[in-house]
N, C-alpha and C positions, 0 to 999 in steps of 0.2 A: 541716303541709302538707295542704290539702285534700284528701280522697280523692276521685277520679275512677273512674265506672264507665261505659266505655263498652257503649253498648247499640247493638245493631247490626239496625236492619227488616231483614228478607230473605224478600219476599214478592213476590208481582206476577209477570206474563207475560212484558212487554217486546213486546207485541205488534207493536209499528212497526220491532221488530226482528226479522221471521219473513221467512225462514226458520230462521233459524239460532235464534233465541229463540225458546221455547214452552212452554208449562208444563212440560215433563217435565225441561224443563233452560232457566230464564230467563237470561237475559244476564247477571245478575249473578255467573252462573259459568261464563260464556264470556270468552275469551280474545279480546278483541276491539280492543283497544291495548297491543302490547306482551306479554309473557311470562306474565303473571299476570292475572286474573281480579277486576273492579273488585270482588267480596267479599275477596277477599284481600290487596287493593291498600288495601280501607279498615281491615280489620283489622291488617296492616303500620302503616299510619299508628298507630295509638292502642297500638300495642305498647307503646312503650320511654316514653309520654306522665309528662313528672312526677305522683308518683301518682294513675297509673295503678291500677285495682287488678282485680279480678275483670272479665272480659271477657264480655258476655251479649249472645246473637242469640237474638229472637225470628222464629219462625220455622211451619212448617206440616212435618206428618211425613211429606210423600211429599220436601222437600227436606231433612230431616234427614240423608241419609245425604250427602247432596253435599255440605252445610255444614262437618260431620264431615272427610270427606275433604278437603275442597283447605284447612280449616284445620290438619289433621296433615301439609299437603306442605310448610307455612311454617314447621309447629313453632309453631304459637301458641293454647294451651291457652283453650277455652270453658267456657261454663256454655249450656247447650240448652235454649230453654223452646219447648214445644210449643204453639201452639195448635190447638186441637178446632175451629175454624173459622176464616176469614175473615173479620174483623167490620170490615174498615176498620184504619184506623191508630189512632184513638182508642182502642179497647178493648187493643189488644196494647201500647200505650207507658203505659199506664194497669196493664193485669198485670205490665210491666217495673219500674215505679217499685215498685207495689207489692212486688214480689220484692227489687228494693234496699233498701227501707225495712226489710225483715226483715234487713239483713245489717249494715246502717249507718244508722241512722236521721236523717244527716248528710251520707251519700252526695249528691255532683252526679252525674247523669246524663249524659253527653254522646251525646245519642240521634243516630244518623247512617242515613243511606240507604247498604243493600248496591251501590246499580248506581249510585253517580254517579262522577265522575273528576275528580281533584282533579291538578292535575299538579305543583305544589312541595306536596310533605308540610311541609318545613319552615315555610313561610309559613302552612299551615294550623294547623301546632302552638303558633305565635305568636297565632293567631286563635283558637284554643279556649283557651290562657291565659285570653286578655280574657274570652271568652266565659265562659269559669268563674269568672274574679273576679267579675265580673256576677250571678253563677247565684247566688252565694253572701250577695248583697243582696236575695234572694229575689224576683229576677226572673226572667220566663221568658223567654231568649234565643235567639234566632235569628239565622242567619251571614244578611247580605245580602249580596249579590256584587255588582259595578258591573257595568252590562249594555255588553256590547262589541259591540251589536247591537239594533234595536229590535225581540226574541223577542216571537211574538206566543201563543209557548204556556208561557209563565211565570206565575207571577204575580208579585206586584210589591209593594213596600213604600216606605210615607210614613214617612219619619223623624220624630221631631220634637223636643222639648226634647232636652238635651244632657245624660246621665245623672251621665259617667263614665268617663275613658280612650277616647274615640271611640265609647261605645256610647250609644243614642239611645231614647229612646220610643219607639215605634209610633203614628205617629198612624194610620194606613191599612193594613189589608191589602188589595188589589184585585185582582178577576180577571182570568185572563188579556186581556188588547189587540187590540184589531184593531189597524191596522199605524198609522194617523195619531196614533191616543191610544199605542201604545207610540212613539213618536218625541218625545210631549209628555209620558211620563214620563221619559223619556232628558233630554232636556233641564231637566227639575225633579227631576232627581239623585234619581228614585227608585230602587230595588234591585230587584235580581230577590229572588226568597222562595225559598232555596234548599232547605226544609225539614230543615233541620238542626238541632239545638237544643243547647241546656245548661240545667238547672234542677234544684234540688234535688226528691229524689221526693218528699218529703214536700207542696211548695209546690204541687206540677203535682197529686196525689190531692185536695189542700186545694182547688184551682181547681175540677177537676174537679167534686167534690162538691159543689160551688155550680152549677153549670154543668150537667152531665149526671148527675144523684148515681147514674141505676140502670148508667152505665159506672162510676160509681170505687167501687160498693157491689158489684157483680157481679168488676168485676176482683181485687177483694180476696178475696173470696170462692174465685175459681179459683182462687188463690195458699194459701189457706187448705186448700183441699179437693184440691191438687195431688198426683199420684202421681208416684213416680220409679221408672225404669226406664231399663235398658242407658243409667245415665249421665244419661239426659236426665228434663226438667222435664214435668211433661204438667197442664199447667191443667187445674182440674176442668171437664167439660166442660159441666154443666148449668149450673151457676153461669154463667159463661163466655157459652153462649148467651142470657143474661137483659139483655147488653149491648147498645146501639145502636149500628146500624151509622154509625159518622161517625167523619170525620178530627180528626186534630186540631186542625189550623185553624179547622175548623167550631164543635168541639166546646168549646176551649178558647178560642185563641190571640185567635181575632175577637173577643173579647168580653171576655176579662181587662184590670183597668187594669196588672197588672202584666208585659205584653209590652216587652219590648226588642229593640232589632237591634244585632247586633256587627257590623264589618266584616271583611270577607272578602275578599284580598287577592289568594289565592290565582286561578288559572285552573281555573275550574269547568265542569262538562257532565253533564245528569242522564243521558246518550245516550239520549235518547228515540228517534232515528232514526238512520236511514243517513247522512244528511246532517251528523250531529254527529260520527257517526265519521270521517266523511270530515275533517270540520271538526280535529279536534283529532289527527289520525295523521299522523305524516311523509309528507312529498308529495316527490315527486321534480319534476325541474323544467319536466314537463309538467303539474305538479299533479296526477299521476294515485296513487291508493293501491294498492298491490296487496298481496292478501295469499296464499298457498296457492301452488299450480300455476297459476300465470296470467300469460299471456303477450300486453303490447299493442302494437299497431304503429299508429303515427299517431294515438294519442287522448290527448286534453286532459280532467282534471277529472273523471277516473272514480273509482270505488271497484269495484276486479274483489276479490270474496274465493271463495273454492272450500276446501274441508274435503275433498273426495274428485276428482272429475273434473276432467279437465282445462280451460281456460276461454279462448279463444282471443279478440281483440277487436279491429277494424280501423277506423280511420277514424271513431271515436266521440266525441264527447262530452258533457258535463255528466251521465254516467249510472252507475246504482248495478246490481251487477251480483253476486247473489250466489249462491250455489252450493252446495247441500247435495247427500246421495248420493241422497238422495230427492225434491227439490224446487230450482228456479232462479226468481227473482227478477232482474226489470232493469227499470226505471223511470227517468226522470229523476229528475238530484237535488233539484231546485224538487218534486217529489213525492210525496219521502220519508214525507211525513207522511200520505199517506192509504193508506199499504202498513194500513192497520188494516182500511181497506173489503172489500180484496181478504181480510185471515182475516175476517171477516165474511160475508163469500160462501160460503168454504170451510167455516164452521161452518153455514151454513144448508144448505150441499148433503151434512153429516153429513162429511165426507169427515176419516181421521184424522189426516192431515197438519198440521191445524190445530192439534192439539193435542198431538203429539207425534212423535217424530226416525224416523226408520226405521233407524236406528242408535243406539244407547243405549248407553252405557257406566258400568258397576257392576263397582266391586271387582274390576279385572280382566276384566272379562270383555264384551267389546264384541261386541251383538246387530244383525245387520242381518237386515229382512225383506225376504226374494226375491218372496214373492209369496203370496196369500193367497187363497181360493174356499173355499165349501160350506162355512164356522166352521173350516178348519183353513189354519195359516201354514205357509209354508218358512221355516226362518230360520239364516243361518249364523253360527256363534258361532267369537268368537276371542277363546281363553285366554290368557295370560301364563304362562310358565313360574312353578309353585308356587301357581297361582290354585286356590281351592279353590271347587266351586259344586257347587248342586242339577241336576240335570235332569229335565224335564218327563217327564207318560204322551208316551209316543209312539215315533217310529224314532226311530235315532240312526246315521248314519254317520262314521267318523274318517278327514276330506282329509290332515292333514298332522299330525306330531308325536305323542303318546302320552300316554293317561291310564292314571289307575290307578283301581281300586274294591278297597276291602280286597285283596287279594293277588291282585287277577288286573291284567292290565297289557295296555289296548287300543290298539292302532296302527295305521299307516297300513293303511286298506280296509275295516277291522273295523265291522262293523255289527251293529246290536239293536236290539229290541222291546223299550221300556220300560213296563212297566206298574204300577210304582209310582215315585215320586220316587225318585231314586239319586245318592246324593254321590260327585261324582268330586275327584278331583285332577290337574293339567294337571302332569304329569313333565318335559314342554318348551314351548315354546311350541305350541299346535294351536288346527285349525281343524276345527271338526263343523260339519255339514249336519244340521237337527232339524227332523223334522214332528211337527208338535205341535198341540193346539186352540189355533183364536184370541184373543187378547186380547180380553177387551170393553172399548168406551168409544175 
């Protein structure tokens, strides 16, 4: 049986999804259809995959700890490869393969995207089948999906000879459409390019090295010169930076004779925006989504979501309506897509909403900021009974519940002056008030 290793990107902002998506926590570990998290929605999928074998998400170390956690809430053991930068998708499925070839030098890769949604896993695991007989004739595979719409922010794939069990040649990759020419790929049964793949490591470094040789000579090299720690992978990082930044379409895919397209059967959505979530969520029979605390009367074709406040809506429609504890968002749905412009503004006016939640949650322990002047923050933290965490220099009052510090035990009213780091423990559930210096960035 062929061994299968899935590899799982988990990188990226999700920017067309802010509020709620932003670096400090992108979509792909939001809860945004359904109970689970399209990271863990894709790592479900490749779980139980006939051999299947070692499971590897390349990833960036401010979201290692998130990866970490919502893959121990499913129970499904990883391999953590770090990268020391950003380099595009080329260089990280490039260090990926490479790290495979050390393990299996026979390994297929089944490299997938953390934030797309696949909605029958079954049908997808029929389609990685193909896709990895394919992979194993030393082709580089890629899932097309039939367009159920002429998407003008896809790109798109020419089929052409007929390989092999419905998988095809590549005669074309093309970029995304304006909306006439996506209606005349629809009609000449082109695919959306779902970037999803299957290809043996050794065949995709082999490509590479013809193709980009200072990514597959650098990527080998961080795999080579990689340190391990707490568990995880950490590409060397000099090496690592000697890579160019390009995708792998760019880098490989447009230019290899040996690309393929499998098909993809399945109902696919990368959710780039509000309007896809809208698109693929249960609608009720006004068409409207609601997610959170939110309450509509008289509206057709909404998407009302709210995380914390309450979200009230009258007489509305076609609009996207979202609600964090720090930031709301409403736009029409036909608009979705330029919610980018507006974090664009917000990063030129410096402002740190752009780039991260005013509520954060780690390990227990969920941070919101009240308010901030002169370099120092308010921020009120809420433990989980048994949570174990640092506390910052600064005051510290306890609103509800009770911590310990080595043998003394702080409760409701109790307040201090902290002036070095101090590991508490949360005895029950509590809520502290900390003034503390501000974050930078």
């Amino acid at each position: 049986m062929t061994a299968i290793y899935p590899v799982v990107l988990c990188g990226g902002s999700g920017t067309r999804l802010w509020p709620s998506s932003r670096p400090d926590q992108p979509k792909q570990f939001l809860k945004l259809v359904g109970e689970r998290s399209s990271f863990q929605e894709t790592l479900l999928r490749v779980k139980d995959l006939d051999g299947a074998r070692e499971c590897v998400v390349v990833t960036g170390a401010a979201m290692a700890e998130m990866v970490e956690q919502q893959a121990a809430e499913i129970n499904v053991p990883l391999t953590v490869i770090i990268e020391p930068e950003a380099r595009d998708s080329g260089p990280a499925i490039a260090a990926a393969a490479a790290y495979v070839r050390t393990r299996d030098v026979d390994g297929v890769i089944l490299m997938l995207a953390a934030d797309h949604y696949i909605a029958e896993p079954d049908l997808f695991r029929e389609a990685a089948g193909v896709a990895v007989a394919a992979a194993t004739k030393d082709y580089l595979v890629t899932f097309g999906v039939k367009p159920t719409a002429p998407a003008t922010g896809f790109g798109y794939i020419r089929a052409g000879a007929l390989l092999m069990d419905g998988v095809h040649a590549v005669d074309a990759f093309v970029e995304k459409p304006d909306l006439a020419t996506a209606l005349r790929y629809m009609a000449e049964d082109y695919v959306w390019n779902s970037g999803n793949f299957a290809f043996f490591a050794r065949v995709l470094l082999d490509e590479m090295l013809a193709f980009e040789p200072d990514i597959a000579q650098s990527a080998v090299a961080s795999v080579e010169t990689a340190t391990f720690e707490d568990g995880r992978i950490y590409l060397g990082a000099e090496a690592f930076s000697r890579a160019s930044k390009k995708s792998l379409d760019y880098s490989v895919m447009e230019r290899t004779q040996r690309a393929a397209v499998a098909p993809a059967t399945f109902t696919w959505s990368d959710l780039g925006a509000w309007d896809a979530i809208w698109e693929i969520s249960s609608r009720d029979e006004d068409h409207n989504v609601v997610q959170g605390d939110v309450h509509l009367m008289g509206c057709s074709g909404v998407l009302a979501r709210s995380t914390r406040p309450f979200v009230g809506a009258i007489g509305v429609s076609d609009l996207m309506i979202v609600a964090e504890p720090d930031a709301v968002l409403v736009c029409r749905r036909q608009d979705a897509q330029h919610v980018k412009a507006l974090v664009d503004f917000l990063k030129h006016q410096d402002r740190s909403i752009a780039h991260r939640h005013g509520v954060s949650n780690r390990k227990g322990v969920a941070r919101e900021t009240l308010s901030q002047a002169n370099g120092h923050a308010i921020e009120m933290w809420r433990l989980s009974a048994g949570t174990t965490t640092v506390l910052p220099i600064g005051t510290l009052q306890v609103l509800e519940g009770s911590l310990s510090q080595n043998d003394q035990i702080w409760t409701e009213s109790f307040t201090k002056s902290i002036h070095e780091p101090v590991s508490v423990r949360a005895e029950s559930p509590a809520v502290l008030l900390i003034t503390a210096k501000a974050a930078v960035g």
